[in-house]
TORKOL-4160 file (C-alpha; in steps of 0.2 Angstrom, whole numbers, padded with zeros to 4 digits, m for minus):
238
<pt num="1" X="0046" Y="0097" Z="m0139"/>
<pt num="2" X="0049" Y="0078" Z="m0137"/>
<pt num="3" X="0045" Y="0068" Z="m0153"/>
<pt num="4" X="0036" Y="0053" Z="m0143"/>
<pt num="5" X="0036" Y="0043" Z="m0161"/>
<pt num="6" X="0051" Y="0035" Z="m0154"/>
<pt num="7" X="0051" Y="0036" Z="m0136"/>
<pt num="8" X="0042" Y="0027" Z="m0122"/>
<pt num="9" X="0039" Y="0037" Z="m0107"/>
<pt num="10" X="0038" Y="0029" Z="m0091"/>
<pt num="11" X="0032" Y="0040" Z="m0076"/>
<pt num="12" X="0038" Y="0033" Z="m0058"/>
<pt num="13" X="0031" Y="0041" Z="m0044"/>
<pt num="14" X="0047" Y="0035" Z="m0032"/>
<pt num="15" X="0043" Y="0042" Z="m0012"/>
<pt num="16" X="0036" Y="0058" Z="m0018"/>
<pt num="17" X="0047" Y="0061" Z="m0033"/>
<pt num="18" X="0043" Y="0058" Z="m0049"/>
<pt num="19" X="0055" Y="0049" Z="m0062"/>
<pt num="20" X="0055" Y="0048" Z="m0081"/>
<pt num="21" X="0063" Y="0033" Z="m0088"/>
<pt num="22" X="0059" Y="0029" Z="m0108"/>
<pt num="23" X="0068" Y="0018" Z="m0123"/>
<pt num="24" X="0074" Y="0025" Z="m0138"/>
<pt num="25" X="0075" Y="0018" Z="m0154"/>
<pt num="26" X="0092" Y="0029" Z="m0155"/>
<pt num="27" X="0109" Y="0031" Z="m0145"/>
<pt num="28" X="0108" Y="0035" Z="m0130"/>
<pt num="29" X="0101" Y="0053" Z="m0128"/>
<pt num="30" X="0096" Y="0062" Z="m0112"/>
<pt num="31" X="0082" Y="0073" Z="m0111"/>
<pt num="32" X="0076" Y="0084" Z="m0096"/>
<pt num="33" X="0058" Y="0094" Z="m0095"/>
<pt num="34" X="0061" Y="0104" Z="m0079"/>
<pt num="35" X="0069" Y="0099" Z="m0065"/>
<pt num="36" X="0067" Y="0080" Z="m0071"/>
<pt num="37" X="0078" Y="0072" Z="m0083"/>
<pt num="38" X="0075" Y="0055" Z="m0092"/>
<pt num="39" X="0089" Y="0045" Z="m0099"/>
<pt num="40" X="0085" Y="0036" Z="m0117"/>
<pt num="41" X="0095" Y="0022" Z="m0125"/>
<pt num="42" X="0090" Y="0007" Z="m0137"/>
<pt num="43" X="0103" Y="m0006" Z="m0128"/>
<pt num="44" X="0091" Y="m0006" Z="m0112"/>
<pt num="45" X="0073" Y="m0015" Z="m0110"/>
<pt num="46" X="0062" Y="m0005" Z="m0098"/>
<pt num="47" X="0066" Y="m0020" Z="m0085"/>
<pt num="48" X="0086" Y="m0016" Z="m0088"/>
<pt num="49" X="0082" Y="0004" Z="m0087"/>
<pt num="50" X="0071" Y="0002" Z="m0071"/>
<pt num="51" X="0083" Y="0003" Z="m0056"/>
<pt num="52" X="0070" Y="0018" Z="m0050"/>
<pt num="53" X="0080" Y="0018" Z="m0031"/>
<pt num="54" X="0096" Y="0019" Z="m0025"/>
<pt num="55" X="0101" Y="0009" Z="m0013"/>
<pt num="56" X="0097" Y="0020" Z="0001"/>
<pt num="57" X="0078" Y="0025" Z="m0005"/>
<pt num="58" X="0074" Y="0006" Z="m0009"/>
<pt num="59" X="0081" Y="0001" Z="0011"/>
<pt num="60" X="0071" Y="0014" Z="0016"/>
<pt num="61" X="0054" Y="0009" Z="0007"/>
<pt num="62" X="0057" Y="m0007" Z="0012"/>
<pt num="63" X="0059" Y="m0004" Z="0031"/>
<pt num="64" X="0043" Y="0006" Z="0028"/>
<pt num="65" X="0034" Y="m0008" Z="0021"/>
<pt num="66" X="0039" Y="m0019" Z="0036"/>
<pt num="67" X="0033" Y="m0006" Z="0049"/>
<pt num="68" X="0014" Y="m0004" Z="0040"/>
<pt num="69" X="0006" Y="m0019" Z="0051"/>
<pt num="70" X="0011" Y="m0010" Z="0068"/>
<pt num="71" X="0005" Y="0006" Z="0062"/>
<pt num="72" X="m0011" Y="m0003" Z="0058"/>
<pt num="73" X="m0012" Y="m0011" Z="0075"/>
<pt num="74" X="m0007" Y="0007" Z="0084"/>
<pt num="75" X="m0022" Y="0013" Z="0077"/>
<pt num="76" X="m0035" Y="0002" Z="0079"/>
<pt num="77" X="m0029" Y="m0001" Z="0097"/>
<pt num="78" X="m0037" Y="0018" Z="0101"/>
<pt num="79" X="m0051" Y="0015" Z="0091"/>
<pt num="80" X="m0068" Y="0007" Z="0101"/>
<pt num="81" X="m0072" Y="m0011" Z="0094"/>
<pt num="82" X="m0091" Y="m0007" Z="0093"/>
<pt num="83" X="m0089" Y="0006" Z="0079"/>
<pt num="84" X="m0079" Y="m0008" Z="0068"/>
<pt num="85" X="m0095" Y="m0013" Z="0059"/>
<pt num="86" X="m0100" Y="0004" Z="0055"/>
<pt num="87" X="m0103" Y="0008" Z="0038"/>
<pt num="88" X="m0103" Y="0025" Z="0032"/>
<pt num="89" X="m0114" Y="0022" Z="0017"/>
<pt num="90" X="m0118" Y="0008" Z="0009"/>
<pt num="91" X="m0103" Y="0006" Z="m0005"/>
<pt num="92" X="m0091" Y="0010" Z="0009"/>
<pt num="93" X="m0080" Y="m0003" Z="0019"/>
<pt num="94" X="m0084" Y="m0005" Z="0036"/>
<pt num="95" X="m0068" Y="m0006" Z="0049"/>
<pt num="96" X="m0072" Y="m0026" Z="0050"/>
<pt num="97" X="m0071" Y="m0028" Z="0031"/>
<pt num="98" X="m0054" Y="m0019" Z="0028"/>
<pt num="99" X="m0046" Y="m0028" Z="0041"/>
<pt num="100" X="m0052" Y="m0043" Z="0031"/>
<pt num="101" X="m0048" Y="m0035" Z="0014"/>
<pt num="102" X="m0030" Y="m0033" Z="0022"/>
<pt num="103" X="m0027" Y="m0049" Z="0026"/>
<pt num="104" X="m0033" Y="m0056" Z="0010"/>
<pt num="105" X="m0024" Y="m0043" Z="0001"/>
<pt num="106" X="m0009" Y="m0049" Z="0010"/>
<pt num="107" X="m0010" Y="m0069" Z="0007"/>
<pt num="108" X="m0010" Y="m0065" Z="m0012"/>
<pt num="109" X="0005" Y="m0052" Z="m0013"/>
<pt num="110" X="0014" Y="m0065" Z="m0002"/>
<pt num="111" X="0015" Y="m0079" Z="m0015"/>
<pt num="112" X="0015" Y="m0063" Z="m0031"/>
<pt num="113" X="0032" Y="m0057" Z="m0022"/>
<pt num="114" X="0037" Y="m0075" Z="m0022"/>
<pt num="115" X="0033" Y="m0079" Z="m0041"/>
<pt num="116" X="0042" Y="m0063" Z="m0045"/>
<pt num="117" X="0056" Y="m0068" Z="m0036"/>
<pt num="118" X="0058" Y="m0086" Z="m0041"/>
<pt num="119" X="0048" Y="m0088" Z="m0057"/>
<pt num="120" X="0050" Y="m0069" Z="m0066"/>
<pt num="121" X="0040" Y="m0067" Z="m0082"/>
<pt num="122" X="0024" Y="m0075" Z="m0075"/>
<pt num="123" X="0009" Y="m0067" Z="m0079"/>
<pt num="124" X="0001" Y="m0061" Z="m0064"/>
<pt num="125" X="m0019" Y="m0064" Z="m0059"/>
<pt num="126" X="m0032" Y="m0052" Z="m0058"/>
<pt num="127" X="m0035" Y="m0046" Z="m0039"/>
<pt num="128" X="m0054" Y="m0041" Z="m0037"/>
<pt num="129" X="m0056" Y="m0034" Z="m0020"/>
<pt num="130" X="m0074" Y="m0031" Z="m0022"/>
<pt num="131" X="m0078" Y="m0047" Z="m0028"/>
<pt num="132" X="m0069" Y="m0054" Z="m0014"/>
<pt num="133" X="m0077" Y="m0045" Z="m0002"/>
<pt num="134" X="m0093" Y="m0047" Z="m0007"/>
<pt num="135" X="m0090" Y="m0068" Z="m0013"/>
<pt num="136" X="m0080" Y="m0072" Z="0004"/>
<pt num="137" X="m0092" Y="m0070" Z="0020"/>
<pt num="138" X="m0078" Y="m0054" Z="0027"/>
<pt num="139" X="m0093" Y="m0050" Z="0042"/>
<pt num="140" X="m0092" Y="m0068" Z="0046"/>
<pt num="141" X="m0073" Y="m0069" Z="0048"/>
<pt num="142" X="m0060" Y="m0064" Z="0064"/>
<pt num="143" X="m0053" Y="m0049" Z="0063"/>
<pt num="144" X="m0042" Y="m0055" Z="0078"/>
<pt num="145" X="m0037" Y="m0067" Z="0066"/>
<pt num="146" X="m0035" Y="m0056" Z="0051"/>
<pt num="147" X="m0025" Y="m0045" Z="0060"/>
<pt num="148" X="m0011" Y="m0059" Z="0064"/>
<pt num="149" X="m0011" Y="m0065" Z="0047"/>
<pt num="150" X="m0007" Y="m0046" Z="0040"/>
<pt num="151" X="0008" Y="m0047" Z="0053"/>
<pt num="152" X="0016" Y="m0063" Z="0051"/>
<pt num="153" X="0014" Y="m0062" Z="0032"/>
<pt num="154" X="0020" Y="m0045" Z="0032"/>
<pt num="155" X="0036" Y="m0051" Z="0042"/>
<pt num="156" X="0042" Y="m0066" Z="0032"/>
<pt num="157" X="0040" Y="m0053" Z="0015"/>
<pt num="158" X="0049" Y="m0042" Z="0025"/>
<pt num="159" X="0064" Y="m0055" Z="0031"/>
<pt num="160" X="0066" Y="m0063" Z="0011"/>
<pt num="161" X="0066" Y="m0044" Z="0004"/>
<pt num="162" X="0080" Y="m0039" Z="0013"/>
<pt num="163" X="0091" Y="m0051" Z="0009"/>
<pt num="164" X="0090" Y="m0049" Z="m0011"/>
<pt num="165" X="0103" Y="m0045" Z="m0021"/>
<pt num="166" X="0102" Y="m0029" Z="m0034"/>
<pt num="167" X="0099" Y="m0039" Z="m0049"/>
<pt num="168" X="0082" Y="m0050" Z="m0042"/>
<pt num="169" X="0073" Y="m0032" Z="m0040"/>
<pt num="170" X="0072" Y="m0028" Z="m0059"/>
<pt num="171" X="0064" Y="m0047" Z="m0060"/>
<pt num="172" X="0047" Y="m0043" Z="m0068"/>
<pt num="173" X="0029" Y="m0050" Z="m0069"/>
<pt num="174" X="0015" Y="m0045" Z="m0082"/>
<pt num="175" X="0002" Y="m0036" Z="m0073"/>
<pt num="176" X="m0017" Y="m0039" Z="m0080"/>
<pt num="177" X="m0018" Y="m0020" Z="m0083"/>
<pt num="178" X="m0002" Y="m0011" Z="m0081"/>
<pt num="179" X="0009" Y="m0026" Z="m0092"/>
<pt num="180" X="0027" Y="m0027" Z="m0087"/>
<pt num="181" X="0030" Y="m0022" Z="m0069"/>
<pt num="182" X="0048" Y="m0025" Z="m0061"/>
<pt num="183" X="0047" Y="m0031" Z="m0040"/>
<pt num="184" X="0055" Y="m0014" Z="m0035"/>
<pt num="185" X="0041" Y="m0005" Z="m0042"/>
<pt num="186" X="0027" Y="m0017" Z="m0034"/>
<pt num="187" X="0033" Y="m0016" Z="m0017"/>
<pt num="188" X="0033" Y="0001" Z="m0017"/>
<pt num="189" X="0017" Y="0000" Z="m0022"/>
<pt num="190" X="0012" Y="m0013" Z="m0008"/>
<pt num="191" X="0021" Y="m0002" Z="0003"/>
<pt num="192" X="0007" Y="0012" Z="0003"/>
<pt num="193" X="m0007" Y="0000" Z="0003"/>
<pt num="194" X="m0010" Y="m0001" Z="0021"/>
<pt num="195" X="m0005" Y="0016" Z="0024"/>
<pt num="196" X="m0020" Y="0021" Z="0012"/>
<pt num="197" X="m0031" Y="0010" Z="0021"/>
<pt num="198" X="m0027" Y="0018" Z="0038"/>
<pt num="199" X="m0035" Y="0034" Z="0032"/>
<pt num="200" X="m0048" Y="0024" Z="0025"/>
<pt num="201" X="m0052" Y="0018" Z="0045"/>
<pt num="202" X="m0049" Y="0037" Z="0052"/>
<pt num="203" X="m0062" Y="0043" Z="0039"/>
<pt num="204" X="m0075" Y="0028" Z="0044"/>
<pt num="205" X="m0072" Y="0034" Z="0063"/>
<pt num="206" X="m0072" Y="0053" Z="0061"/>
<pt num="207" X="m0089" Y="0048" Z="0052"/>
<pt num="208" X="m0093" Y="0040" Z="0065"/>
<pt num="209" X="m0090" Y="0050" Z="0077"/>
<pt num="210" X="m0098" Y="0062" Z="0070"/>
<pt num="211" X="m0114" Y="0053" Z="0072"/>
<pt num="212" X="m0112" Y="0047" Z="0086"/>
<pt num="213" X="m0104" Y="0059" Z="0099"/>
<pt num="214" X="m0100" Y="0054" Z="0116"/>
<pt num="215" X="m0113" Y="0056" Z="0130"/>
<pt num="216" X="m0108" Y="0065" Z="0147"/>
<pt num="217" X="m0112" Y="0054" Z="0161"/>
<pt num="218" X="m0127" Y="0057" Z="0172"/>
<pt num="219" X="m0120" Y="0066" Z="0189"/>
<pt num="220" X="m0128" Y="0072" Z="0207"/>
<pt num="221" X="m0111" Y="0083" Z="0207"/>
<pt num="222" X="m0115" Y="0102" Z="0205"/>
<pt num="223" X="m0098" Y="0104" Z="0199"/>
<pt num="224" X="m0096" Y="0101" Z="0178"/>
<pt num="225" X="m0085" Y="0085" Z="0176"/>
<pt num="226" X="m0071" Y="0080" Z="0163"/>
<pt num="227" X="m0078" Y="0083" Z="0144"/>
<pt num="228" X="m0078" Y="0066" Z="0137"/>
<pt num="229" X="m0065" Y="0059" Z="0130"/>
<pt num="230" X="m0063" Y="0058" Z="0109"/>
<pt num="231" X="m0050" Y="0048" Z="0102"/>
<pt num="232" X="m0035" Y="0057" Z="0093"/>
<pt num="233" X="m0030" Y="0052" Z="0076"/>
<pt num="234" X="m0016" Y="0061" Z="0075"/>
<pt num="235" X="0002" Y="0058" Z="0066"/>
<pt num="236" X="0006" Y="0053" Z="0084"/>
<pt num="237" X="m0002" Y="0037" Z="0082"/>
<pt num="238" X="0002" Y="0036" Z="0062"/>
């Protein structure tokens, strides 16, 4: 039984694998619960205990992150443009809007990842997505356009993270809600945001779809013709 009195537990949930980091008011002590084991000491900071990834698994999160905009573009090339304003209720995001949200999402993590990297400490502002949504005009704006922005955003992030040293990932910022979060943590974290989103667009077509099924054209022909043709969603495209 762990006497939390004096220890700070920090969960990370690294690639599928979940880490336990804390502080300790003591020596150094090393505590495991299972299969996990968390490392304790009073000579480190949270910031100066957070290298989360080796090497390897932060190379790896990063090349993730810098192939999410062509994943995005592989799926909405199979998906028809006419269904991209479909809604599935009223609360939910039409294909249009997350486009929008995406590239919005995108311009303000773009200048975050740059404070964190030139100016740690600062405190970070609130993102609202709803409010932006709802304040910003999205169905008015170019999903063409939006869809660029992600992707050239996306690469220069890309191009300035792979060329930082160790020490720059442990630079921290203070999160409105979370407090003190180091830049290797919120990439990770930008890293699944598209991806999430992706499942958000296969659901808004499956719905749909679903809703909307595809007509067998009229024919003179006896003979029965090709069953129309559905789009696939599958892991081939994500």
């Amino acid at each position: 039984m762990l006497n939390l009195s004096w220890i700070t537990v920090r969960l990370i949930r690294t690639r599928g694998a979940v880490r336990e980091f804390c502080i300790s008011f003591s020596s150094v002590k090393q505590i495991s619960a299972g299969s996990q084991t968390a490392f304790c000491t009073s000579k480190l900071s949270n910031t100066e205990l957070g290298v989360f990834m080796t090497r390897d698994e932060r190379r790896q999160m990063v090349e993730s992150f810098g192939r999410s905009p062509a994943l995005l573009s592989s799926v909405l090339r199979q998906l028809p443009k006419k269904m991209w304003l479909y809604k599935p209720s009223p609360e939910r995001w039409s294909i249009h809007e997350v486009i929008v949200h995406l590239a919005d999402s995108e311009a303000s993590s773009y200048v975050r990842c740059r404070h964190l990297i030139a100016e740690p400490g600062r405190a970070m502002p609130e993102f609202d997505p709803a409010r932006w949504a709802g304040t910003l005009g999205y169905f008015h704006q170019s999903t063409r356009e939006s869809i660029e922005l992600i992707r050239r955003l996306r690469k220069m992030t890309y191009s300035l993270l792979i060329t930082l040293p160790d020490p720059v990932w442990l630079h921290t910022l203070q999160h409105p809600q979370e407090g003190e979060l180091c830049l290797e943590i919120w990439i990770e974290r930008q890293e699944r945001h598209i991806p999430h989103h992706i499942e958000q667009i296969k659901d808004n077509y499956r719905a749909w779809i679903g809703t909307h099924p595809p007509r067998k054209p009229a024919t003179r022909s006896e003979r029965p013709g090709p069953p129309p043709t559905v789009v696939s969603l599958s892991a081939e495209y994500c």
